[in-house]
C-alpha positions in Angstrom: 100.0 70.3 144.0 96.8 72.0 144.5 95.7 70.8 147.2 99.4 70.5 149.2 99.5 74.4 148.2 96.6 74.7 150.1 95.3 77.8 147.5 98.8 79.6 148.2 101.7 79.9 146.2 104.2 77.6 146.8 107.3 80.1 146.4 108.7 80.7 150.2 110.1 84.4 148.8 106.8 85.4 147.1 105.5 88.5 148.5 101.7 88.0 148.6 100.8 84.5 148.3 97.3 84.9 148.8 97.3 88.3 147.0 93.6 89.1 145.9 93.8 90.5 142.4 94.9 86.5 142.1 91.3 85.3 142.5 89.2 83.6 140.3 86.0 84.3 139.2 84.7 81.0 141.6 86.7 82.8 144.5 89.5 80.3 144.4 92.9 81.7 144.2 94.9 81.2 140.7 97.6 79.2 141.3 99.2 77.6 137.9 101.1 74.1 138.3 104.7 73.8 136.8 107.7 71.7 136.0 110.2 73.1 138.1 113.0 71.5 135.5 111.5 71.9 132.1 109.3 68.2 131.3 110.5 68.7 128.0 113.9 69.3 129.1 113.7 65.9 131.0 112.4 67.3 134.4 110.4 64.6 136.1 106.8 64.2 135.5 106.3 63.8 139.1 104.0 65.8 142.3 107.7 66.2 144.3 109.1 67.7 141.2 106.2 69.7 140.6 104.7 73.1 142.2 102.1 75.9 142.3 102.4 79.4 141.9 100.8 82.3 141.5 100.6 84.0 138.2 103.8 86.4 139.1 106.0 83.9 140.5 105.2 81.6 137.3 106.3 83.9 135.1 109.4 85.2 137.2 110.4 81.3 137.0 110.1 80.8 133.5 110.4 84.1 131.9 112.6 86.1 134.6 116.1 86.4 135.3 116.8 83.6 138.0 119.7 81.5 139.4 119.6 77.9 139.4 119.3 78.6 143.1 116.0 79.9 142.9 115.0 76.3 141.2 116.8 74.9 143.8 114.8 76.3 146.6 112.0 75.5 144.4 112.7 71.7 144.5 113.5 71.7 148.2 109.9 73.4 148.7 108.1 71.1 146.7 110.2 67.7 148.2 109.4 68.8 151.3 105.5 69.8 151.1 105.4 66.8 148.7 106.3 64.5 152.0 104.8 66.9 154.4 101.2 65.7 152.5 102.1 62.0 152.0 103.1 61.6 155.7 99.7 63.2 157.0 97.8 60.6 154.5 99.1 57.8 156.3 
């Protein structure tokens, strides 16, 4: 997920997804890599069902007040870059 996020976060309606307070001390950007159904729910362990996003938009997801629609633009996003990657490996 890293590397298909390309150090941005994978939400298409964050704001900022480069913003700079969301570096790291090694200049890298902070992204954090999450389930987007709950693992321990019985969300697939899985890069497609998996995705990176900045500190804000990670605790939107799991601590905010979102739709299942925003989960399901999630996994669209993530299918999507998941293939984009895989496609331009072969």
């Amino acid at each position: 997920m890293l590397e298909r996020s390309q150090g941005a976060c994978e939400n298409p309606r964050c704001p900022d997804p480069r913003y700079p307070s969301a570096l790291g001390r090694n200049g890298s950007y902070l992204l954090e890599v999450d389930h987007i159904d709950d693992h321990a729910k019985g969300g697939d362990d899985l890069p497609r069902a998996m995705i990176a996003l900045c500190p804000n938009c990670h605790a939107v997801k799991n601590r905010g007040t979102v739709d299942d629609s925003f989960r399901d633009l999630l996994r669209s996003t993530a299918l999507v870059r998941h293939q984009e990657l895989l496609s331009k490996a072969r």
